[in-house]
Each structure stands twice: as structure tokens, then as C-alpha cells.
C-alpha atoms as a printed R data frame, in Angstrom:
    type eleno elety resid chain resno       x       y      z
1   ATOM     1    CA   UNK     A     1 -24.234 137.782 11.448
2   ATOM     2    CA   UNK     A     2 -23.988 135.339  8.775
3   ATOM     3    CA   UNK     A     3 -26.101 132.190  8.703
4   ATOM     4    CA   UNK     A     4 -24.353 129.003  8.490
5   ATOM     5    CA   UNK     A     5 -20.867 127.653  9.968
6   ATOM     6    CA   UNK     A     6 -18.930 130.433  8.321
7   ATOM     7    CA   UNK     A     7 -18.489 133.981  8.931
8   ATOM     8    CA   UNK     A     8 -15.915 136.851  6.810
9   ATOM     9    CA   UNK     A     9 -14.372 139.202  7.408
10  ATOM    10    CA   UNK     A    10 -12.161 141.848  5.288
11  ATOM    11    CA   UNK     A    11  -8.306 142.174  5.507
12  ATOM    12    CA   UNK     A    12  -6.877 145.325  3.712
13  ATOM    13    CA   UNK     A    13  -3.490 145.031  3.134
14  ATOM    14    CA   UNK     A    14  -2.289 148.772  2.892
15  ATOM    15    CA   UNK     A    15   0.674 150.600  0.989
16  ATOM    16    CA   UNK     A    16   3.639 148.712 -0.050
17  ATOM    17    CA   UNK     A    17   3.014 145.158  1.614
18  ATOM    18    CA   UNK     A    18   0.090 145.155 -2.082
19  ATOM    19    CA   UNK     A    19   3.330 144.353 -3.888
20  ATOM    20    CA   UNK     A    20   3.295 141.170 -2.147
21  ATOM    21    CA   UNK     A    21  -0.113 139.816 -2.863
22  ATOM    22    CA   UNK     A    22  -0.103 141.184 -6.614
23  ATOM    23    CA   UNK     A    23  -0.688 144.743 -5.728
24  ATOM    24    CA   UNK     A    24   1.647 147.605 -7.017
25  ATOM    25    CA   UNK     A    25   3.079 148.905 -3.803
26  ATOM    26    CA   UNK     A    26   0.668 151.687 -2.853
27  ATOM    27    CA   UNK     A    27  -3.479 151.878 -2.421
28  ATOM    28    CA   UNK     A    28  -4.706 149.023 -0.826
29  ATOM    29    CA   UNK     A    29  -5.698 145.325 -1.512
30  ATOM    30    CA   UNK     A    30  -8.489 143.960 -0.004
31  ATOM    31    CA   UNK     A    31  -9.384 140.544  0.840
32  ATOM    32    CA   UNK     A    32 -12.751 138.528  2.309
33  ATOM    33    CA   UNK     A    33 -11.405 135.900  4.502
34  ATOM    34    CA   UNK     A    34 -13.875 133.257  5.845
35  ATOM    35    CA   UNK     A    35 -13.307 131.585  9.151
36  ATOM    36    CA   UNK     A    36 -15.413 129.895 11.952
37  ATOM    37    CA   UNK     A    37 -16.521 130.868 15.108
38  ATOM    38    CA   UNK     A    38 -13.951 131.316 17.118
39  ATOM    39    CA   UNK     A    39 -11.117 131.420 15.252
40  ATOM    40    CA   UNK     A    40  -8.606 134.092 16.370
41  ATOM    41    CA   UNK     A    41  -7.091 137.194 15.032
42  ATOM    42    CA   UNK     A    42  -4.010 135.520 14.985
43  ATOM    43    CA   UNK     A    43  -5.336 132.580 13.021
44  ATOM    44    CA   UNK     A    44  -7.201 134.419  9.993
45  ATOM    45    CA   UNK     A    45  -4.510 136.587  9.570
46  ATOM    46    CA   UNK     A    46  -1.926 133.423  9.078
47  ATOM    47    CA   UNK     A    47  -4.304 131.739  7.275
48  ATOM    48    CA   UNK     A    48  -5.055 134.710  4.582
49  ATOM    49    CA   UNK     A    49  -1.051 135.625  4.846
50  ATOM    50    CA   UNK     A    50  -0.220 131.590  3.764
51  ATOM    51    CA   UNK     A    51  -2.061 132.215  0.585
52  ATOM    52    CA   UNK     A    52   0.754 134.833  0.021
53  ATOM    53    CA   UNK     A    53   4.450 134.035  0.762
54  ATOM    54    CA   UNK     A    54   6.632 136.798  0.253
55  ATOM    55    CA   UNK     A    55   3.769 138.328  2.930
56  ATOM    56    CA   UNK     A    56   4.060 135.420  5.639
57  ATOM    57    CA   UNK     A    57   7.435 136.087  5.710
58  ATOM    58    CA   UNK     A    58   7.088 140.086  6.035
59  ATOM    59    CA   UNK     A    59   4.749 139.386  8.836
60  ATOM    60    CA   UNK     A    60   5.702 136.382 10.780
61  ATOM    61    CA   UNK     A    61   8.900 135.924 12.649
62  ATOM    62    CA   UNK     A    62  10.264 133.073 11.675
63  ATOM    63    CA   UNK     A    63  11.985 131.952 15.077
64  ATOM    64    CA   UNK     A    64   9.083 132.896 17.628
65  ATOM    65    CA   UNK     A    65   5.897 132.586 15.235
66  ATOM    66    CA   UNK     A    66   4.791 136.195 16.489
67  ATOM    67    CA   UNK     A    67   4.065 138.915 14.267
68  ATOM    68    CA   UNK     A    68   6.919 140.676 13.625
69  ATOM    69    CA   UNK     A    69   7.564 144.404 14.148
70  ATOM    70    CA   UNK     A    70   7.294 145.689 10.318
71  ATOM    71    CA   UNK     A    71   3.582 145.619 10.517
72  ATOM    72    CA   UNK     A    72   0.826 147.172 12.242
73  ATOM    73    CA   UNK     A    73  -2.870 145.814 12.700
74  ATOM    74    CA   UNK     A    74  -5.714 147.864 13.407
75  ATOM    75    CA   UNK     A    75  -9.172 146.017 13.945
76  ATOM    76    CA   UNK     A    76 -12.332 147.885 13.319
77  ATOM    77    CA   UNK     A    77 -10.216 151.293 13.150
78  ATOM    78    CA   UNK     A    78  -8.337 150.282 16.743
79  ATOM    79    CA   UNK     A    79  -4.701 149.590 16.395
80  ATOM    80    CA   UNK     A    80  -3.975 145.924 17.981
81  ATOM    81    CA   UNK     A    81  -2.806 146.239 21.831
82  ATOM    82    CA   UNK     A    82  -5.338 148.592 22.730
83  ATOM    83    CA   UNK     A    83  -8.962 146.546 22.908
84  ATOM    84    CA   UNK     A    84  -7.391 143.624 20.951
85  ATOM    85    CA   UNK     A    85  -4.268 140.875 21.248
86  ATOM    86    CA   UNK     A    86  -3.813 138.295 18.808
87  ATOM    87    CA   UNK     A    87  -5.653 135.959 21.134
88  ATOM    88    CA   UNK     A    88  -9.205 137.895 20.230
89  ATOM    89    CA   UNK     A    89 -11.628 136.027 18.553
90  ATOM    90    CA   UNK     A    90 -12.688 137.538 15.014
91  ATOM    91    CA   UNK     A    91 -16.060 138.647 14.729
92  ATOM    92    CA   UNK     A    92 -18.505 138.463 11.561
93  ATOM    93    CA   UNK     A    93 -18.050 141.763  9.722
94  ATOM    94    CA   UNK     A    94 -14.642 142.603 11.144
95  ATOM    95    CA   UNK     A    95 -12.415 144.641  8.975
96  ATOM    96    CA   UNK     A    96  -8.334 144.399  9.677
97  ATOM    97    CA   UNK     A    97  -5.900 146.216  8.497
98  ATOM    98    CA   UNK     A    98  -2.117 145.483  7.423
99  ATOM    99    CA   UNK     A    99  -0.811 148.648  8.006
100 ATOM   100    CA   UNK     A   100   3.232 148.623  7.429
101 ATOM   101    CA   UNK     A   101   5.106 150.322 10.180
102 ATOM   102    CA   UNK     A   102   6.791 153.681  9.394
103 ATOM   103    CA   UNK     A   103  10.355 154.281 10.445
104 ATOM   104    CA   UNK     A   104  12.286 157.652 10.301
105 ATOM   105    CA   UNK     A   105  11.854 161.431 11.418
């Protein structure tokens, strides 16, 4: 754990959401966010994605605040909904993913 009031984690932002935070649409873009204890998923993530606007507006819906449906987050290689909600407090070391969501067949 760190020492001090701060703690970071990683946020990779995957595939073609890089073209929004000066990427080039495929690989992956990584960024160490710092936040305090206790901050939740849902708060690091909006912090990092205000940084970034063309991304806040992929990610957040704009009428209900909720992350929208053209991304997926996986936490620590566990996709959100299954041990995590946006509600979970972050932990030092955490790694989360922006993974877009893939449509089609």
C-alpha cells in the first residue's frame, strides 16, 4: 500500500476509445490515476475520464450520469457486475480496464 494520503491505481483504456485520449485507435493507453481512500470506482474513473472529453462523453450518459452501455470495465481481470458495482471502493494497486463493447455476429 502506498504511504501517505494518496494511493494509484492504473486505467487502460483499450482499442479504439485511445483515439480519444491521444491514442491511435488500437493497443492500449494507460494511465496512473491517484485518488484517496475511499474514493469509488465510479469516482476515479470520472475523474481520469474529465481529463479527456470526447471520452466522458463516450462513457457517461448524459441524462442519468451512469456509465453508458458502449463500454465495459473489468477490475483486476473481473468484468464490473460480477465482484464489483460502481459503488466499490478502489484499492491501491488496482488496475481497470476501458474495454469498448463489441456489437455484431
Amino acid at each position: 500500500m502506498a504511504t501517505g494520503s494518496l494511493n494509484k491505481v492504473q486505467i487502460e483504456v483499450f482499442a479504439w476509445l485511445t483515439k480519444m485520449v491521444g491514442g491511435n485507435g488500437s493497443g492500449k493507453v494507460f494511465f496512473d490515476v491517484t485518488f484517496t481512500p475511499g474514493q469509488t470506482l465510479e469516482t476515479v474513473v470520472k475523474s481520469m475520464s474529465q481529463n479527456h472529453p470526447e471520452l466522458h462523453r463516450a462513457l457517461w450518459d448524459p441524462d442519468s450520469g451512469q456509465l453508458g452501455a458502449s463500454v465495459e470495465l473489468i477490475i483486476n481481470d473481473v468484468f464490473m457486475g460480477i465482484e464489483h458495482t460502481m459503488e466499490t471502493p478502489v484499492s491501491d494497486g488496482d488496475r481497470i480496464t476501458l474495454l469498448p463493447a463489441w456489437d455484431g455476429g
